[in-house]
C-alpha positions as CSV (number, residue, x, y, z in Angstrom):
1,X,-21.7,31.8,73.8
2,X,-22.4,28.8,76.1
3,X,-22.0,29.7,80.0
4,X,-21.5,27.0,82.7
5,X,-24.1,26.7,84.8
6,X,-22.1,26.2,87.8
7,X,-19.3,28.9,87.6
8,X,-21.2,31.2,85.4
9,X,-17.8,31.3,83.0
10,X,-17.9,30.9,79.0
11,X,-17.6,27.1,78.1
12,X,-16.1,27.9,74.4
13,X,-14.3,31.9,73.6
14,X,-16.5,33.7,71.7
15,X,-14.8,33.8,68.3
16,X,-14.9,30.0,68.1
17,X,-18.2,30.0,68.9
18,X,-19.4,30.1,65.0
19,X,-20.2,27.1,63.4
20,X,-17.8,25.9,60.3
21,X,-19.8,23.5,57.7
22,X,-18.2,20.4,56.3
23,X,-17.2,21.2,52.7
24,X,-19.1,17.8,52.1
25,X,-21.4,15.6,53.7
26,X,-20.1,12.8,56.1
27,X,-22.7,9.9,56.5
28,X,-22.2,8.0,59.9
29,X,-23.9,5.4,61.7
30,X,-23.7,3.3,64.7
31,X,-25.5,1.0,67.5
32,X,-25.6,1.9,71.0
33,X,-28.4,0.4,73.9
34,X,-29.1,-0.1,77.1
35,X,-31.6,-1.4,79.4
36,X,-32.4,-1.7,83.0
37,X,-33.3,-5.0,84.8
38,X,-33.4,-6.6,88.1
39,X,-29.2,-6.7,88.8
40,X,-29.1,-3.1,87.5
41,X,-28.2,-1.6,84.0
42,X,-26.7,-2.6,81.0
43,X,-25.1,-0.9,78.4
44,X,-23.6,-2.2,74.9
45,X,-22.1,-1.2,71.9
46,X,-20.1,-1.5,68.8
47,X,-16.6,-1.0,68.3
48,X,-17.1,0.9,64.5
49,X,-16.2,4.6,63.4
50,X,-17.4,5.0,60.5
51,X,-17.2,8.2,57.9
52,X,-18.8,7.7,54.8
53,X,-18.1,4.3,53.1
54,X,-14.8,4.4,55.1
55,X,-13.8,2.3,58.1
56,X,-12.2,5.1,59.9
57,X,-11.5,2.9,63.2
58,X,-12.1,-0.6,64.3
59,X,-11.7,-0.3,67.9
60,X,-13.2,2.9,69.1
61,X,-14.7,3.4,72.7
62,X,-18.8,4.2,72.6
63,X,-19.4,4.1,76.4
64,X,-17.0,6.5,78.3
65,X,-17.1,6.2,82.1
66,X,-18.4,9.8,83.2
67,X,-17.7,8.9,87.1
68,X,-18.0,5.9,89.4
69,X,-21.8,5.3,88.8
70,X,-22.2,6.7,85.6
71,X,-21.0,5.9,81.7
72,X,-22.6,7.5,78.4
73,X,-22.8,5.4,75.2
74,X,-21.8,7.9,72.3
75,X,-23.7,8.3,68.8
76,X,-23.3,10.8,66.1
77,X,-19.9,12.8,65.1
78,X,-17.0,10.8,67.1
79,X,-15.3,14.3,67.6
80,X,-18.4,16.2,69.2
81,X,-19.5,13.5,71.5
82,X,-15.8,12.9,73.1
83,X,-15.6,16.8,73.7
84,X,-19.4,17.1,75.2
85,X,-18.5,14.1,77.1
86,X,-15.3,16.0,78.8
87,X,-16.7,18.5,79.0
88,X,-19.9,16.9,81.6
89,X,-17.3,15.0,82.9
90,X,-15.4,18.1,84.3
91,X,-18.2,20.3,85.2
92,X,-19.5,17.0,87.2
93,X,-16.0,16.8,89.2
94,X,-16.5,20.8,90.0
95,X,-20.2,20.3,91.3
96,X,-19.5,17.2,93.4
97,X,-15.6,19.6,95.0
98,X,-18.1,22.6,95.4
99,X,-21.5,20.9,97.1
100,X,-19.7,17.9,98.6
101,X,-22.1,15.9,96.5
102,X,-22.1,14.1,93.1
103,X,-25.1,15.9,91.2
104,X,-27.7,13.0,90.5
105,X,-28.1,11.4,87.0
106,X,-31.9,13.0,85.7
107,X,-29.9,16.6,87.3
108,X,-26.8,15.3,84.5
109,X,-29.5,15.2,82.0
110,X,-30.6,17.9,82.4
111,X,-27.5,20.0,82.6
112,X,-25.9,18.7,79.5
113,X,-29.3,19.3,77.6
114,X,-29.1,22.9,78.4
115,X,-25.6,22.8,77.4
116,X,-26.6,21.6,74.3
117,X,-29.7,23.5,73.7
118,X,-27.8,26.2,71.9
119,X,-26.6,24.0,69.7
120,X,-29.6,23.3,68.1
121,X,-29.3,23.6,64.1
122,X,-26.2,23.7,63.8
123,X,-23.9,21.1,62.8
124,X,-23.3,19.3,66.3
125,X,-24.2,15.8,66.4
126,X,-24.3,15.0,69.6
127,X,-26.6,12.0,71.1
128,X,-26.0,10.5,74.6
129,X,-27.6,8.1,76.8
130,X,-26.3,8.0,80.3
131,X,-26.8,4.5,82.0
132,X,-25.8,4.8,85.6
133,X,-27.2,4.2,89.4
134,X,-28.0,7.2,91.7
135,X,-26.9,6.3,94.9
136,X,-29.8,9.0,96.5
137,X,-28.3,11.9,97.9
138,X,-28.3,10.3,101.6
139,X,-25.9,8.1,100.7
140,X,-22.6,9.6,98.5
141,X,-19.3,8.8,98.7
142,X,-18.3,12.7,99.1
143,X,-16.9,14.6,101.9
144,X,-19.7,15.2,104.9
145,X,-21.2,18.7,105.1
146,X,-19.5,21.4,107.2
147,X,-20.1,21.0,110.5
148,X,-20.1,24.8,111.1
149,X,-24.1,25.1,110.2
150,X,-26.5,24.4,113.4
151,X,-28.0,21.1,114.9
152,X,-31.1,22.4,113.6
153,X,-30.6,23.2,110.2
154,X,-28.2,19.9,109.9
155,X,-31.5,17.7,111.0
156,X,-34.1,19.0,108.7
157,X,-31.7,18.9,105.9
158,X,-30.7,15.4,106.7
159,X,-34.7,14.7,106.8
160,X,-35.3,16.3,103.5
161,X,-32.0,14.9,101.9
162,X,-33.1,11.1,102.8
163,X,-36.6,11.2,101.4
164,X,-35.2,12.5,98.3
165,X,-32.8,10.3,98.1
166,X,-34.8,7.2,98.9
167,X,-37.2,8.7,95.5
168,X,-33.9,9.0,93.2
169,X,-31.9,6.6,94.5
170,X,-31.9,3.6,91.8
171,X,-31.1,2.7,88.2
172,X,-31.3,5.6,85.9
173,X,-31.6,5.4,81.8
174,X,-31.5,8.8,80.1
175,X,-31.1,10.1,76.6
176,X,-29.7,13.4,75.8
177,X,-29.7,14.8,71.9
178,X,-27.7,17.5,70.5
179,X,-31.3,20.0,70.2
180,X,-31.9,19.6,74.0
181,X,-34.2,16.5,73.8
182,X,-34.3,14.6,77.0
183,X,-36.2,11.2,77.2
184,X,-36.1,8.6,80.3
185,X,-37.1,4.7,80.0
186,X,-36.1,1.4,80.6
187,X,-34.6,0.1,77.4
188,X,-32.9,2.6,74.8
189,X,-31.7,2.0,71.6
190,X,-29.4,5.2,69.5
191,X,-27.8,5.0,66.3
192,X,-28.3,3.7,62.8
193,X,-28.5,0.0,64.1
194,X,-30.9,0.8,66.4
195,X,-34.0,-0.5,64.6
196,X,-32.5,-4.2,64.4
197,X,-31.5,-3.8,68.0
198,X,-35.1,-3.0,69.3
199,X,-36.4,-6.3,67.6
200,X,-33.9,-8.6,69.2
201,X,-34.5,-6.3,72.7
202,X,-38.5,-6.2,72.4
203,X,-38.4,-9.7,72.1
204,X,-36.1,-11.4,74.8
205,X,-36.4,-8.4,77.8
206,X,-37.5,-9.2,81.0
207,X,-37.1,-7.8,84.4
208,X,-36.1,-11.1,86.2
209,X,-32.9,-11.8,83.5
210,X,-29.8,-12.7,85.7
211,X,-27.0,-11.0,84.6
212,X,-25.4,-13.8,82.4
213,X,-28.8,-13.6,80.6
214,X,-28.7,-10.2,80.5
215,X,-25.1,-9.6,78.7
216,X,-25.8,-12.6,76.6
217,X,-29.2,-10.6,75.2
218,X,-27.1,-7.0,74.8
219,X,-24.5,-9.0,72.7
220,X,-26.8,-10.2,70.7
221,X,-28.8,-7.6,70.2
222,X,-25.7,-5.4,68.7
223,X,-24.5,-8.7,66.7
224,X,-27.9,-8.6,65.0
225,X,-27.7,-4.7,64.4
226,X,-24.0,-5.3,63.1
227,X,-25.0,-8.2,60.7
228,X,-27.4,-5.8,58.4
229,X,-26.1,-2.3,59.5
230,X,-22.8,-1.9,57.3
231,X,-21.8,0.8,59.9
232,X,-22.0,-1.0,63.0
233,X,-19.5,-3.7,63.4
234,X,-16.2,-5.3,64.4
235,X,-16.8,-5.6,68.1
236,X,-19.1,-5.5,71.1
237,X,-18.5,-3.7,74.6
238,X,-20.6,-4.3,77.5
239,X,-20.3,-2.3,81.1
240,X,-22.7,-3.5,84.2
241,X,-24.1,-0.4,86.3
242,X,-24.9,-1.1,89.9
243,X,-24.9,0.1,93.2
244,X,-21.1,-0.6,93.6
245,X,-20.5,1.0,90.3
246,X,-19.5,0.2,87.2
247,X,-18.1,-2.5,85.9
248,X,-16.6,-3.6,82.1
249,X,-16.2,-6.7,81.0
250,X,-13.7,-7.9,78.1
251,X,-13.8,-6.7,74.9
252,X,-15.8,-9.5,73.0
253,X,-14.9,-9.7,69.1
254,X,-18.4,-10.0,67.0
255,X,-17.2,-12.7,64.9
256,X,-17.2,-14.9,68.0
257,X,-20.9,-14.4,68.3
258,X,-21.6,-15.5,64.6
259,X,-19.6,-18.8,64.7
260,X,-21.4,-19.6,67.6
261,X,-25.0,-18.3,66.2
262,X,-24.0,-20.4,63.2
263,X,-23.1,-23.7,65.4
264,X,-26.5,-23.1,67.4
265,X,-28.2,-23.1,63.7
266,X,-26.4,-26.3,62.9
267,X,-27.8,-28.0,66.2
268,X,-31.2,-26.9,65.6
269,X,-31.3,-28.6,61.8
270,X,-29.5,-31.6,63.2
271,X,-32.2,-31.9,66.0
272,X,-35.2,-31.6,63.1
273,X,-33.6,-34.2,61.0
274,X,-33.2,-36.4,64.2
275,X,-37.1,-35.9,65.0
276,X,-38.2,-36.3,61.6
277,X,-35.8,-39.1,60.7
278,X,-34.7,-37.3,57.5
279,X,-31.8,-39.3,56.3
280,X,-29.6,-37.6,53.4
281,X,-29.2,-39.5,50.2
282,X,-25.3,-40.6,49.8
């Protein structure tokens, strides 16, 4: 039985809490990222569900919006991470109406990796990476505190709350796996396209990319991940994360993306041949 952390009540009733195996295996795959640079945080994936050699969908959401300053891109069983994701999603709402305060994003991790932890060898396939700012507990867009409490506690809280704050505050990259795992860095790549991903993102990252640069090097990345991962594919979305929030731009097709790789390859042989003066026979 899994308990909330916050209300101390059963998150699933205890006669659905035993696991039912697949009567067959289901082979799935993906290609999820994101990375942090100077304008904030960028996350990007594919459009493909996958199960087995079928195309189950075309157009599925990978990055759900968790709250304002916060979205998680989704790998693994399409069923288990929407329900882990409502579920974070909900006991997030009830921390930020009980403490008048949105719980910050390493305290998310954290959180949904013990409410994962029991999960561990069993057949949940859950992996997560939550790409969001903190805005530092000083500075939230919840109600203020009580004003019932004394002067005196209300100024050495306020002290304490803005140095922490000012440490947190920031962009945040964290990536939560259905055993409990928990990893933090600046560039994270999940799902079966991941490996082709890291080569296009190892190579072109840098901390001073503007953000044209930047959503230019995420959709590339997963059009090179879709181009020799067979279940990664179809489409790309990309969300900015900054101190405003986030924000999503249009859903961008991936066969865009190879026309134009295609015409830039075109370019580049018609340049050589015009340095070279390499005339083809008629």
């Amino acid at each position: 039985m899994v308990i909330c952390f916050f209300c101390g009540r059963s998150l699933f009733p205890s006669n659905q809490s035993a696991t039912i195996r697949r009567p067959f295996p289901l082979a799935h795959g993906t290609t999820t990222l994101g990375f942090i640079f100077q304008d904030g945080v960028i996350a990007a994936a594919d459009t493909r569900a996958s199960a087995g050699g079928l195309v189950a969908s075309p157009t599925v959401n990978k990055i759900t919006p968790i709250h304002s300053h916060l979205v998680a891109t989704s790998s693994g069983s399409g069923a288990d991470c929407m329900l882990w994701e409502r579920l974070l999603t909900r006991e997030l709402r009830l921390y930020q109406l009980r403490n008048r305060r949105r719980l910050s994003i390493c305290g998310t991790a954290k959180l949904l990796s013990f409410m994962l932890h029991p999960f561990k060898g069993t057949d949940v396939c859950v992996a997560l990476t939550l790409c969001g700012w903190d805005k530092g507990a000083g500075s939230t867009d919840c109600a203020r505190r009580s004003q019932d409490s004394s002067s005196l506690m209300e100024d050495s809280s306020s002290v304490a709350v803005s140095s922490q704050g000012d440490t947190n505050s920031g962009p945040k990259l964290i990536y939560v796996c259905s055993n409990g795992a928990r990893l933090q860095g600046d560039v994270l790549s999940v799902g079966s396209g991941s490996p082709y991903a890291y080569g296009i993102l190892d190579s072109g990252l840098r901390g001073s990319l503007s953000k044209d640069e930047a959503f230019s090097l995420a959709r590339e990345a997963v059009f090179r991940a879709t181009h020799r991962d067979a279940y990664s594919g179809n489409n790309v979305d990309l969300f900015h994360i900054t101190e405003q929030g986030w924000k999503r731009r249009e859903r961008e097709e991936l066969k865009d993306e190879y026309y134009r790789d295609m015409k830039r390859k075109a370019m580049i042989v018609e340049e050589r041949k015009r340095l070279t003066g390499f005339k083809v026979p008629t």
